[in-house]
TORPA-4810 file (N, C-alpha, C, O; in nm, 3 decimals):
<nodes>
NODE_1_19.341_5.131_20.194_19.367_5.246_20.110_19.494_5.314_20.158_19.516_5.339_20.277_X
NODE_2_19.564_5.338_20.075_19.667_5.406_20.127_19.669_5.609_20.153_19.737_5.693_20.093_X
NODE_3_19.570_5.627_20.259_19.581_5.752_20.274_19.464_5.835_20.215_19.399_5.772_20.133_X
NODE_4_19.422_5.964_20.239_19.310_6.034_20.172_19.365_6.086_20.031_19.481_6.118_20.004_X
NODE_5_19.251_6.085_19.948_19.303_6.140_19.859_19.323_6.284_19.811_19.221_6.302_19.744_X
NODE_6_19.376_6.368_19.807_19.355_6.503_19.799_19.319_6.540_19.671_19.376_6.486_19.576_X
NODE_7_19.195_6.659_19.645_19.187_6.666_19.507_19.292_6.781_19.499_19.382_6.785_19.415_X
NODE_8_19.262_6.909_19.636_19.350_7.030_19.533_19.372_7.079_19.676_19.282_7.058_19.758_X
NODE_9_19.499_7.152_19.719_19.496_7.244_19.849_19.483_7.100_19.972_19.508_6.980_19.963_X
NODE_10_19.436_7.180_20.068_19.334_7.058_20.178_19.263_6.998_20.192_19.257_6.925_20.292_X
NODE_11_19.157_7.000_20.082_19.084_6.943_20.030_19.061_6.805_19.964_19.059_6.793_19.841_X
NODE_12_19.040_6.671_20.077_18.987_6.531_20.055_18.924_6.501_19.998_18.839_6.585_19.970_X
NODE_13_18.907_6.352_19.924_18.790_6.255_19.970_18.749_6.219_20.098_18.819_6.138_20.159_X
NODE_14_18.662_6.257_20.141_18.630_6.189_20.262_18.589_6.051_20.259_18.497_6.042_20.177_X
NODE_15_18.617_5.933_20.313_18.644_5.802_20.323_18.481_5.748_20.368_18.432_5.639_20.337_X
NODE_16_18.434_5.823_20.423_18.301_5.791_20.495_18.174_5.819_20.346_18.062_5.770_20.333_X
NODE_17_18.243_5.904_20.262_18.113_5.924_20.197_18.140_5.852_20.048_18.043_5.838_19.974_X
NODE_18_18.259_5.811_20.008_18.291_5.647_19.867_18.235_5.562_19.947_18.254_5.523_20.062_X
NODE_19_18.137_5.533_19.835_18.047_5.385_19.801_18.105_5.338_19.706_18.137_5.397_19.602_X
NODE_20_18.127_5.199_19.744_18.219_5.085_19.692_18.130_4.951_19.657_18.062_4.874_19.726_X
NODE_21_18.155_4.959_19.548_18.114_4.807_19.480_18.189_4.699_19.418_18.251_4.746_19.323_X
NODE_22_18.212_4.568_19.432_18.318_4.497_19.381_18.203_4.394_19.331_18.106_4.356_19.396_X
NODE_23_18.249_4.347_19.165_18.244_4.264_19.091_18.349_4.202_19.000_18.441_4.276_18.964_X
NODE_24_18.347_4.075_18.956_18.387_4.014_18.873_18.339_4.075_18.744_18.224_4.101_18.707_X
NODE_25_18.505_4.100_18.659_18.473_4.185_18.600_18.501_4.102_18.457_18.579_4.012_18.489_X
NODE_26_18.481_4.095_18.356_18.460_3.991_18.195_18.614_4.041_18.188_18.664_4.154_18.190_X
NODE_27_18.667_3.912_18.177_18.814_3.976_18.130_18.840_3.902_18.002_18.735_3.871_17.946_X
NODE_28_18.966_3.858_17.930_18.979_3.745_17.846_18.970_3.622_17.906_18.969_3.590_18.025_X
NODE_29_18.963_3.528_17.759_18.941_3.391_17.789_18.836_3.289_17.795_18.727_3.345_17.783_X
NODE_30_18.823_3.157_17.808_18.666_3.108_17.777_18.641_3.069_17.911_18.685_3.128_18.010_X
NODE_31_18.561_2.959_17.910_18.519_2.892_18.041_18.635_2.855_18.130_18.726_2.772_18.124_X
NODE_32_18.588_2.974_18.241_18.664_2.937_18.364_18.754_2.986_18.361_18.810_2.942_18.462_X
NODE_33_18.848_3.080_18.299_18.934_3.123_18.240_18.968_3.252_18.279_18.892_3.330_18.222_X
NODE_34_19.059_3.320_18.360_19.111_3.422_18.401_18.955_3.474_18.495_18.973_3.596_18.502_X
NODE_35_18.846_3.450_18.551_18.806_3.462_18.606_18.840_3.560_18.742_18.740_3.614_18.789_X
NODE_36_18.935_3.581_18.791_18.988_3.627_18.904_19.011_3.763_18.903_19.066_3.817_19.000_X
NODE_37_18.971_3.833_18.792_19.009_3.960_18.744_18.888_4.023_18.823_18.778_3.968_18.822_X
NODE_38_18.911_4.133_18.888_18.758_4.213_18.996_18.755_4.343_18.891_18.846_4.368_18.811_X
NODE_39_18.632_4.423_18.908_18.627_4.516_18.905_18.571_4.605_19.041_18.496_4.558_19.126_X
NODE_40_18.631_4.753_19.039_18.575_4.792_19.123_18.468_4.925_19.116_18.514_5.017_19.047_X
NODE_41_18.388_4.941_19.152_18.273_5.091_19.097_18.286_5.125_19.229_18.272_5.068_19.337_X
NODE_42_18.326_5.262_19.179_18.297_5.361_19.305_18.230_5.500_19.327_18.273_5.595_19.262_X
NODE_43_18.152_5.514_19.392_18.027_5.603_19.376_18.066_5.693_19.507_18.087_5.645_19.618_X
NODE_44_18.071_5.849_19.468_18.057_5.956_19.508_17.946_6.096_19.517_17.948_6.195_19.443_X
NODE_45_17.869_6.074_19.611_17.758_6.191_19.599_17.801_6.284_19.589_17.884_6.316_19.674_X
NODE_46_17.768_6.379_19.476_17.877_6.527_19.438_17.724_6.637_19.465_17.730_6.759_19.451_X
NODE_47_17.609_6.572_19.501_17.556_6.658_19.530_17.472_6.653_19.643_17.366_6.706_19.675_X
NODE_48_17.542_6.583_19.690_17.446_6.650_19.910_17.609_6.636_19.960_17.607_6.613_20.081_X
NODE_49_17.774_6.643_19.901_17.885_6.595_19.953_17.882_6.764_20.051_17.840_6.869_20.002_X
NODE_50_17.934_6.749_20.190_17.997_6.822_20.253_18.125_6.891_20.263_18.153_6.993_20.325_X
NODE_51_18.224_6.786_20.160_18.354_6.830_20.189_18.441_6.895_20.082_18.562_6.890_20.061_X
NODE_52_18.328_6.966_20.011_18.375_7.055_19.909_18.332_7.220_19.936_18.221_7.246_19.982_X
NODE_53_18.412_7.306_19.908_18.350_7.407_19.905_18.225_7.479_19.830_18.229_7.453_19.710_X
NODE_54_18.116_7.559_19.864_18.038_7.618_19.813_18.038_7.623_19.613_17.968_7.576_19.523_X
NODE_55_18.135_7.691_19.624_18.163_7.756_19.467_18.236_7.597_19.413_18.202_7.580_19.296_X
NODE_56_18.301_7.510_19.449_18.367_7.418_19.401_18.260_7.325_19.390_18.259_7.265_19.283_X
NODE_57_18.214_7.311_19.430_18.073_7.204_19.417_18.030_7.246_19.309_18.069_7.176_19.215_X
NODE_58_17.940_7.366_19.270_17.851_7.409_19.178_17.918_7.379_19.052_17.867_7.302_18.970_X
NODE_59_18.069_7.457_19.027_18.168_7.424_18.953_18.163_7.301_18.930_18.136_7.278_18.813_X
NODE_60_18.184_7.175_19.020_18.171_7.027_18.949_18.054_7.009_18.894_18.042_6.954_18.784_X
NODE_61_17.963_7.048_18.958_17.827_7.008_18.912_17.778_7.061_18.785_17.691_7.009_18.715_X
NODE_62_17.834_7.158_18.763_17.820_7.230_18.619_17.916_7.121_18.518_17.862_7.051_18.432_X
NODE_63_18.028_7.121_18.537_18.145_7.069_18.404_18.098_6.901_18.432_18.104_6.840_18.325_X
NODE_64_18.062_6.831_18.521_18.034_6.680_18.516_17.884_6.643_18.502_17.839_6.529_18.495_X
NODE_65_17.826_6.739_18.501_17.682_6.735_18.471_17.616_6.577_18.387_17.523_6.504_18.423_X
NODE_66_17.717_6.564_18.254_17.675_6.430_18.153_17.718_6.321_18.235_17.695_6.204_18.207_X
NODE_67_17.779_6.358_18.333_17.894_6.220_18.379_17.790_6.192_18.494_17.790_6.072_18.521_X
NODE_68_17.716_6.254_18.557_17.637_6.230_18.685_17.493_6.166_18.641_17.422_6.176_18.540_X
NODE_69_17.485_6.104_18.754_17.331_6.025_18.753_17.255_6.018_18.894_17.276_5.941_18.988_X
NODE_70_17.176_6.105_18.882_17.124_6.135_19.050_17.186_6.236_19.156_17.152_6.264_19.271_X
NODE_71_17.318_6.295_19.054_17.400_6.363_19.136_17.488_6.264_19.215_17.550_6.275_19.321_X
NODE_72_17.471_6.169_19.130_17.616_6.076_19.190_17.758_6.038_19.069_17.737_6.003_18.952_X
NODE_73_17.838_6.048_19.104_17.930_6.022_19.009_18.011_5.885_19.028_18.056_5.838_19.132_X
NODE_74_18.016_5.836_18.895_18.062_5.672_18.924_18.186_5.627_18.863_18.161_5.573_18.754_X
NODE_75_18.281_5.628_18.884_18.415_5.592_18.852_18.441_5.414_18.821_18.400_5.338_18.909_X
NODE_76_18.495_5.364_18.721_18.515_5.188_18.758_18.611_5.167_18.691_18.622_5.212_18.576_X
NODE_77_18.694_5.100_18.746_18.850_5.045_18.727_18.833_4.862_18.737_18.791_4.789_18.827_X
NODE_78_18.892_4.836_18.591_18.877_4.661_18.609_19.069_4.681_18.547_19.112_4.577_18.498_X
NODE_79_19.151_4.779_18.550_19.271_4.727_18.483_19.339_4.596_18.553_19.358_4.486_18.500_X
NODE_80_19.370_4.637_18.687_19.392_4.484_18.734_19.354_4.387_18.752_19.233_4.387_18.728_X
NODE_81_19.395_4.272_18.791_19.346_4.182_18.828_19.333_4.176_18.983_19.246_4.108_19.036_X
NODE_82_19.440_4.264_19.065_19.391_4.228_19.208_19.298_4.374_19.213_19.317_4.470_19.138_X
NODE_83_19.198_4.367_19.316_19.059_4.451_19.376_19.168_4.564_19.440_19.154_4.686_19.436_X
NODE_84_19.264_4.502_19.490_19.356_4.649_19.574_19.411_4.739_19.487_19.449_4.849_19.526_X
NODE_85_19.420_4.695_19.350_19.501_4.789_19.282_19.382_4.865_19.235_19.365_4.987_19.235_X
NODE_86_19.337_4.810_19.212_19.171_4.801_19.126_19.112_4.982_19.212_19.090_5.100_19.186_X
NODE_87_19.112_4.884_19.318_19.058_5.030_19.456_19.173_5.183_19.406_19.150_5.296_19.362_X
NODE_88_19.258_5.130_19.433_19.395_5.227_19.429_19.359_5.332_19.287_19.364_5.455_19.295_X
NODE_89_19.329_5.269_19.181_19.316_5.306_19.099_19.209_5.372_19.067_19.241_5.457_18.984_X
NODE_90_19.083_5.375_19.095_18.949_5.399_19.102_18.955_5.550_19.187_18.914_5.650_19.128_X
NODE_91_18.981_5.556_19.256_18.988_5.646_19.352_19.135_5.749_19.323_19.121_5.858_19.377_X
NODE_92_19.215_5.740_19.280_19.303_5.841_19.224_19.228_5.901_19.088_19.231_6.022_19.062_X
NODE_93_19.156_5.797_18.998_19.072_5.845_18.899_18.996_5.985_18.934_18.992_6.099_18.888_X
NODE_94_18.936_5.910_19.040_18.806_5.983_19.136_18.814_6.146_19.150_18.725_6.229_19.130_X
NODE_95_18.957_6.165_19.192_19.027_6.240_19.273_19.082_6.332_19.170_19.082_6.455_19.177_X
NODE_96_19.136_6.247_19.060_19.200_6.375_18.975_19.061_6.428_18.889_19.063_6.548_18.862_X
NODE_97_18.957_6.362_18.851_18.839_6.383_18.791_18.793_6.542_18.867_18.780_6.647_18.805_X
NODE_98_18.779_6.527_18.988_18.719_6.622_19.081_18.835_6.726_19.098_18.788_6.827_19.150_X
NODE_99_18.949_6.736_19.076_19.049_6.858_19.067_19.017_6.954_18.942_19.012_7.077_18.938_X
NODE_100_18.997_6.854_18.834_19.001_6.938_18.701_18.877_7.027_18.713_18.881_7.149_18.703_X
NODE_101_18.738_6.934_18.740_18.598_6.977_18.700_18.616_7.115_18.852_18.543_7.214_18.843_X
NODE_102_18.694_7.107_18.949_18.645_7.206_19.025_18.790_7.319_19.066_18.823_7.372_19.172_X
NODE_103_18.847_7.323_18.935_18.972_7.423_18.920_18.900_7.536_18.826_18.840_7.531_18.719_X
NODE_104_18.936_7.644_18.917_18.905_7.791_18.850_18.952_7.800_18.675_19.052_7.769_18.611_X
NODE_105_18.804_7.868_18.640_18.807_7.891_18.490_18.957_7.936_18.447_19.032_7.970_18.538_X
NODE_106_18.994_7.938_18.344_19.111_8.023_18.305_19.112_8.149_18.235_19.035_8.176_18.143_X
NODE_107_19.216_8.242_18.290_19.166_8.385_18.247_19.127_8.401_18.131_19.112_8.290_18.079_X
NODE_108_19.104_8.479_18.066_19.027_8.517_17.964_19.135_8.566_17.841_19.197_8.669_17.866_X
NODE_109_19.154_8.518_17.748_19.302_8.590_17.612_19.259_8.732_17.642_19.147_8.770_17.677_X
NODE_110_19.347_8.789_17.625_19.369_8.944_17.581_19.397_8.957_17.421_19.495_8.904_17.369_X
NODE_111_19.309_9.025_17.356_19.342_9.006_17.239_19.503_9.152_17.205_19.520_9.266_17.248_X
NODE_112_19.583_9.061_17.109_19.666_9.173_17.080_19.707_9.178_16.937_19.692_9.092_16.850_X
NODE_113_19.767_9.309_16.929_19.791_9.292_16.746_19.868_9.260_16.685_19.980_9.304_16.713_X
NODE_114_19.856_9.175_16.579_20.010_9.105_16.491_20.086_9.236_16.479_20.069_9.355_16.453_X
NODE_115_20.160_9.165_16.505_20.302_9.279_16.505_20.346_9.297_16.336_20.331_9.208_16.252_X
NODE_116_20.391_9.401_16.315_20.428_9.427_16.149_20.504_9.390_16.096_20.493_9.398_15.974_X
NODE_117_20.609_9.335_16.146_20.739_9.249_16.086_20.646_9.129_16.070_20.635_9.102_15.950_X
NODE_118_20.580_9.053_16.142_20.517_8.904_16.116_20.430_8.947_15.971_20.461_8.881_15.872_X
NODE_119_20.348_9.029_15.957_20.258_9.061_15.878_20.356_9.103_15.740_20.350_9.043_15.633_X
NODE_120_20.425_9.193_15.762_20.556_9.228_15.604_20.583_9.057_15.581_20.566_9.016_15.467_X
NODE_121_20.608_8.993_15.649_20.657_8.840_15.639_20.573_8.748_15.555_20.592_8.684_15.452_X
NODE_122_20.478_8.764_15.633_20.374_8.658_15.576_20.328_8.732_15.431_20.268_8.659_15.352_X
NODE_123_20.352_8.874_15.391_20.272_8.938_15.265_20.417_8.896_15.177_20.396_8.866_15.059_X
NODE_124_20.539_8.891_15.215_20.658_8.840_15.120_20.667_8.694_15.085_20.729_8.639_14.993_X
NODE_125_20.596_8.648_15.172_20.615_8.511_15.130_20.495_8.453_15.017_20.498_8.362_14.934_X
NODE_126_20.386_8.554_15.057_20.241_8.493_14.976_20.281_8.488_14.793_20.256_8.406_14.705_X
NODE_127_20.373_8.654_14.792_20.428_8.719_14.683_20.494_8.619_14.614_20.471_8.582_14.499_X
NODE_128_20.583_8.574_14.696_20.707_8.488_14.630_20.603_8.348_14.626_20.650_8.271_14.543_X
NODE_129_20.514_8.306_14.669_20.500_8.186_14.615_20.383_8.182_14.497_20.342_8.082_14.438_X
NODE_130_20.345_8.312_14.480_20.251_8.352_14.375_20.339_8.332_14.290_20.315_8.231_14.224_X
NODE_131_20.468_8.406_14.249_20.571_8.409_14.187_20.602_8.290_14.077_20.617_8.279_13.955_X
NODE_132_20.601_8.188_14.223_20.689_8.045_14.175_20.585_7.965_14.098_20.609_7.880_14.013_X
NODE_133_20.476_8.001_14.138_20.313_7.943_14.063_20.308_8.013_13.918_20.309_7.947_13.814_X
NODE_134_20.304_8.114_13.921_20.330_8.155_13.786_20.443_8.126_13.692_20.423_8.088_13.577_X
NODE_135_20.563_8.145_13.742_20.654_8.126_13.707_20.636_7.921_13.584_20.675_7.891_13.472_X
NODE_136_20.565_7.848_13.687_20.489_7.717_13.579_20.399_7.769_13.507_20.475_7.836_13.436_X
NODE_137_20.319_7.788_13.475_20.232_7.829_13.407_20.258_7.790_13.264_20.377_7.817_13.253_X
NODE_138_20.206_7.729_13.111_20.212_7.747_13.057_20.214_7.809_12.907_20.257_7.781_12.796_X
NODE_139_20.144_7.904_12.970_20.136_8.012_12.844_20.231_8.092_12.841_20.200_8.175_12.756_X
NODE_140_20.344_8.121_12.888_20.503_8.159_12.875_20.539_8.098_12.766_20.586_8.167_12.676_X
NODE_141_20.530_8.004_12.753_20.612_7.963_12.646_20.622_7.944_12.477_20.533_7.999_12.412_X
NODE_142_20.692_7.893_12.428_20.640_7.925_12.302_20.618_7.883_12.264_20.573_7.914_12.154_X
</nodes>
């Protein structure tokens, strides 16, 4: 592996707690045929993990809730064909998955009021295209 992965701040994967599974993964082709393609599954306990904070845990565990099974979360990468990229890839997945689900809510809109030039705008334009609608109409004519 090239290095820990950081999700956010100082905050790792710790290397000791990815569970790793490698299979042959159905790729194209018939008998016998591109066979060499791996997949890799990689399993993270998000709920007995140590190396998250208090509030960041609960936070994942709330927003990945559908994605978990047992309180484990399972990531699987078959894009390559070699298992190293395969790994490489699985685990940056892993990593950015767990940044998003355990990044602070976003503040809240402030509501504010259309400003009156936008509003004169939008009531001149409704006018003028009422206008141009009528303006077809055929009972004008003679």
């Amino acid at each position: 592996m090239s290095g820990p992965y950081v999700i956010r701040g100082s905050v790792s994967l710790p290397e000791a707690e990815l569970m790793w599974r490698f299979s042959r993964s159905s790729g194209p082709g018939g008998q016998h045929v591109n066979t060499s393609d791996s997949q890799v599954e990689l399993r993270f306990d998000l709920a007995r993990t140590e190396a998250l904070p208090a509030v960041w845990k609960e936070r994942a565990l709330e927003r990945l809730a559908s994605r978990l099974a047992g309180g484990v979360l399972t990531v699987r990468a078959s894009e390559h064909r070699s298992q190293w990229r395969n790994r490489e890839t699985a685990a940056v997945r892993l990593a950015s998955l767990l940044a998003e689900a355990t990044a602070p809510p976003p503040k809240p809109r402030r509501a504010t009021k259309v400003p009156r030039g936008i509003n004169e705008r939008r009531l001149r334009e409704k006018k003028q295209r009422s206008e141009t609608k009528r303006g077809r109409s055929a009972r004008d004519w003679p």
